[in-house]
N, C-alpha and C positions, 0 to 999 in steps of 0.2 A: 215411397215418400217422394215429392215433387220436389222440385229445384227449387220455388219460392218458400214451400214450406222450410227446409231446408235453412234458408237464407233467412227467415223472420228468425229461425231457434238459435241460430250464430249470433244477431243482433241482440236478440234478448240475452246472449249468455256473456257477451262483450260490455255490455249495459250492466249488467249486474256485477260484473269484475268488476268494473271502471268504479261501480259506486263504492263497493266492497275496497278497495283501494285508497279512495277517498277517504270513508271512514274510518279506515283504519290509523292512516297519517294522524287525522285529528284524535284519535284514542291514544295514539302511543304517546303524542305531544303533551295532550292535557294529563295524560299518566306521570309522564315523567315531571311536570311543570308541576304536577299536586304533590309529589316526594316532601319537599318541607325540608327540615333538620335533615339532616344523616345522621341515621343509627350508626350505636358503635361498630367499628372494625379494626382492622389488625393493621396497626403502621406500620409492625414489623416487617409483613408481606409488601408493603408498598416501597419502603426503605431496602427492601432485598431487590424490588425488580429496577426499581433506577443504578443499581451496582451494578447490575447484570446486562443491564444497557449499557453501564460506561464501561465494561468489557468487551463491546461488542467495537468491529474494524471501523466499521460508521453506519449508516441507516439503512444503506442495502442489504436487507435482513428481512427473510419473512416472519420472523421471530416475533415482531413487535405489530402483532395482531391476534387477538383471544378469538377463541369459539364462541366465547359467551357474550362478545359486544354484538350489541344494538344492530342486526340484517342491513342495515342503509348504510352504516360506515364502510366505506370500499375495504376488500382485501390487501389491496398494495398504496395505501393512503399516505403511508411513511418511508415507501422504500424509494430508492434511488437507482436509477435506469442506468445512470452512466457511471464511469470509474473516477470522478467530482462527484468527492461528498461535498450533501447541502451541511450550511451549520443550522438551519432551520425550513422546517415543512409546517406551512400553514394551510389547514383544509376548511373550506367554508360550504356553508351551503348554501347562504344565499350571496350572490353576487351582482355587482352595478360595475354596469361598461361606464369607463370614462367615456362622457362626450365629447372633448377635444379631440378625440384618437378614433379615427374612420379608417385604418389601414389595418393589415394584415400580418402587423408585424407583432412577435409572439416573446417580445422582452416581459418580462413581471409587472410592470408597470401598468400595461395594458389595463389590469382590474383591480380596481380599488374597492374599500371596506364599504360594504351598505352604510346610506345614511344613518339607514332607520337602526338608532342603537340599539333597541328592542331585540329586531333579527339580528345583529350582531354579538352579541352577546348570547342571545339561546344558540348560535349555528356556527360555533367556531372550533377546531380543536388543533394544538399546536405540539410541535416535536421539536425539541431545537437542544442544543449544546454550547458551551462555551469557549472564548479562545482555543481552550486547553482541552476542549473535548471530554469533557464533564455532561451528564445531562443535567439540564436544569429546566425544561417542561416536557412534558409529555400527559398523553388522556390515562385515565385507571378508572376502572369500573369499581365502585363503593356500593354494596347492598343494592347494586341493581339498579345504580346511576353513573353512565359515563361520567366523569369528572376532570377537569383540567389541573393536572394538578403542576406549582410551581416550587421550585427549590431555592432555597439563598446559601449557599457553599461560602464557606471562611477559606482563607489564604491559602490553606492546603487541600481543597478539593472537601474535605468533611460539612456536612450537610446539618446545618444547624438551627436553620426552621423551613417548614412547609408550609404551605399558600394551596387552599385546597377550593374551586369554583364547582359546583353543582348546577347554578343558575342565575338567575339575576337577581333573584331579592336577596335582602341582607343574612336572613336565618340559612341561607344554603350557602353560605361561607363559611370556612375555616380554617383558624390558624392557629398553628403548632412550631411550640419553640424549645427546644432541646438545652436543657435546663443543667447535664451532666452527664459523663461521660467516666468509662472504664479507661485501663489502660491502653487497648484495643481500639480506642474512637468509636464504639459503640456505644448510643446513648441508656444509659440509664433510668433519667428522671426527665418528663417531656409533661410541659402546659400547653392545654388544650382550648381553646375559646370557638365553641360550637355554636353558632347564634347566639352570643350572650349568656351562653350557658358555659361555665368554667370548668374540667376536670384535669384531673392529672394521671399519667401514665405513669408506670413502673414496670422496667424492665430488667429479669433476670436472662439475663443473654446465655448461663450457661444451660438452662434447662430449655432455654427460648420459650419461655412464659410473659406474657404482658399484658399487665391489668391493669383497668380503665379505674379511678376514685372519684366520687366526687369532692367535695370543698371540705366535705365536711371529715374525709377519708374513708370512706362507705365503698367499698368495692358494689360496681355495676357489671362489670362485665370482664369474662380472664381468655384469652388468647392463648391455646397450646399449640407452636407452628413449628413443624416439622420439614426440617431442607436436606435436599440430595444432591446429588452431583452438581459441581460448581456452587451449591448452595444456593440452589433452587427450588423452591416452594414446593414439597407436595404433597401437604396436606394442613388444615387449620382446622382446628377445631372450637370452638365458641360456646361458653357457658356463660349463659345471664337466665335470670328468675327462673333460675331450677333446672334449665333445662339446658340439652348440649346438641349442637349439632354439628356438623361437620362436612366439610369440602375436600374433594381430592383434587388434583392434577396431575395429567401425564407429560412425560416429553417424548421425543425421536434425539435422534444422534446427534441432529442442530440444533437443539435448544429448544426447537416451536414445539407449544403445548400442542399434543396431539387430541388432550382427551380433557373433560373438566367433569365432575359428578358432585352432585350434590342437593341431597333428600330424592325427589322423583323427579327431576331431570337431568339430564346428559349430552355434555357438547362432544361432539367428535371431528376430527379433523384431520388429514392427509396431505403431506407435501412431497413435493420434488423440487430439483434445482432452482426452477424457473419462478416456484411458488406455491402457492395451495388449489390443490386437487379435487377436495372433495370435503364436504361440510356438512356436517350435521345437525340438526339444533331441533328446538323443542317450539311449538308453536300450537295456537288455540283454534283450530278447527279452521273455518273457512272464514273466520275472520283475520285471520295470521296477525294473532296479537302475541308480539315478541317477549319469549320470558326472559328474562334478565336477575330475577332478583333470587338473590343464594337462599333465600327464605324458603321452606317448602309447600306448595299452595295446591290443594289439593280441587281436579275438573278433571268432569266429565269430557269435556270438551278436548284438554290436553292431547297433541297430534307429533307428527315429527314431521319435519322437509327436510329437503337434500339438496345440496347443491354440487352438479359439477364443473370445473373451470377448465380453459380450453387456452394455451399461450402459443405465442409462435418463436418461432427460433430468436430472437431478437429479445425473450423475454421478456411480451407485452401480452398482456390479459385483453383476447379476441374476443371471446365468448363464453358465457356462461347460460347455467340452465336449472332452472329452480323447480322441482318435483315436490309437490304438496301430497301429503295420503291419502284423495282421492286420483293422484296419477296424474294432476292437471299439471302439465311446464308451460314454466312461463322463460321465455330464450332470450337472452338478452346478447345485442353483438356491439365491437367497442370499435371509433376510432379516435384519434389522440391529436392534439396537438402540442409540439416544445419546444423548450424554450435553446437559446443557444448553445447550452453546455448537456443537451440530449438528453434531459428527464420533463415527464411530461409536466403542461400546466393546468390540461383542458382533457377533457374524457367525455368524449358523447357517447350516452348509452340509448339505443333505441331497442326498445321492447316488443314482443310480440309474443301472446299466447296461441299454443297449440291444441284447436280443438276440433276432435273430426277430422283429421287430416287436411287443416286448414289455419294457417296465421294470420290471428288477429291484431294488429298493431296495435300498439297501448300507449301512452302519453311517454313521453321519451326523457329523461334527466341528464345533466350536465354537472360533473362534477369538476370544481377547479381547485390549484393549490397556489399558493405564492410561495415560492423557494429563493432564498437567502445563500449565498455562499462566502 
């Protein structure tokens, strides 16, 4: 085979990733942007993992990252590099450099929110706490929608409505107000306003049962969620119109879900000190269309990728390298910029696919954060 020949089949096969690439951004986007309402789910589980956060010392935690979120949300999005916890970590994806500010100085301020409120609102996800070290936001993946979700704490830390954001239009809000309570501070009786659509929860806390009513008292939907060590989720199980199915969860010794299963797919995940090691997830052939949703959806197409992460002693994520089931990696290497008190605010990823015993560079992302202390 000749050297030109050679050199057209790399372009052609660079050309066709890049499109393949392309495409797929815009399918995951108008996917998730076509979600609508949120189907029922378990608030019980969501009311268990902000407890479980406000146990934790502060953000630097690999904990507070699933197998099962969205391939594009970075791995250490919420952890904190230095021994100064942030009281909030804001991650965007699209970002506007202030124009008065031409230097090189790496304060917060530096990057300000898109005008355009559009992208600011689809591209934002936030972690933050309160004086007292309460959480009060953080993202939670809903039926296979990342979601922002917000907390409103009464006087003693107890959590008495939730503020749930899916997207921008009105029907993918929700808000949830805790209507009664045990002797335990565990709620009870919780209103739900789903896009204008009204139900009410009922909670038996000691069988940890929780089902969905509508107005009229019509049970939709029953939640059986089962917690292990520290009172950690691992397992739900979901009955509505006859049918049941069910999700697990694993942990390791620190808390991070190792493992998540549910119908025909399965997330897997591996850590060490520094962070996560190794990742598994479930994806649709060569158009890497990311599953996400606990529903079980049956294709042909269904594949699996892997990812392995590469940190240096300083505990900063160098490099990673993404293997799809036909064998093709795509290598991605990191460098960082931070802010004064030593956690990053800037993260250049440059890409490059390996094919043929050759790297092909591929359009390169920038992720940034605004941190708060």
């Amino acid at each position: 085979m000749g050297k030109s020949t050679v050199t057209v089949k790399l372009f052609l096969c660079c050309c066709f990733l890049t499109c393949i690439n392309i495409l797929t951004f815009a399918q995951d986007n108008e996917e998730r942007e076509s979600q609508g309402t949120l189907s029922f789910f378990s608030l019980t589980a969501l009311l268990q993992t902000a407890r479980n956060l406000d146990v934790m010392d502060n953000v630097k935690h690999t904990a507070y990252w699933q197998p099962d979120w969205p391939s594009d949300i970075p791995f250490d999005v919420f952890s904190a590099q230095s021994n100064i916890s942030p009281a909030s970590i804001l991650y965007y994806y699209n970002y506007a450099k202030d124009d008065n500010d031409d230097n090189d100085d790496t304060d917060n301020n530096d990057y300000k929110e898109s005008n355009n409120s559009q992208d600011a609102a689809e591209h934002k996800l936030k972690f933050s706490r309160s004086n007292n070290g309460n959480i009060t936001e953080f993202p939670f993946l809903l039926n296979g929608v990342l979601c922002q979700i917000k907390l409103n704490l009464d006087k003693t830390g107890k959590i008495i409505a939730v503020y749930i954001d899916a997207g921008e239009s009105e029907d993918s809000s929700i808000e949830i107000e805790m209507l009664d309570f045990d002797s335990n501070d565990e709620p009870t009786l919780a209103r739900v306003n789903s896009g204008g659509t009204w139900y009410f929860i009922t909670f038996n806390n000691s069988e940890h049962i929780e089902t969905w009513m509508d107005e009229s008292g019509t049970a939709q939907a029953l939640f059986n969620i089962k917690t292990g060590d520290a009172k950690r989720t691992i397992s739900i199980e979901c009955i509505k119109n006859d049918e049941a199915t069910s999700e697990y969860y694993y942990y390791d010794s620190m808390g991070n879900i190792t493992g998540i299963k549910n119908g025909s797919f399965a997330y897997q995940a591996a850590y060490n000190a520094k962070g996560l090691q190794y990742w598994q997830r479930p994806a649709y052939g060569s158009e890497d269309k990311s599953v996400n949703s606990i529903e079980e959806i049956e294709s042909p197409e269904l594949t699996t990728e892997y990812y392995r992460m590469q940190w240096n002693d300083k505990g900063m994520l160098v490099r990673s390298v993404r293997t799809d089931s036909e064998d093709i990696e795509i290598e991605s290497v990191y460098d960082y910029t931070f802010d004064k008190n030593g956690n990053w605010i800037e993260r250049r990823e440059t890409k490059y696919i390996n094919l043929f015993g050759n790297s092909i560079p591929q359009e390169s992302n920038v992720c940034k954060r605004i941190i708060t202390y």
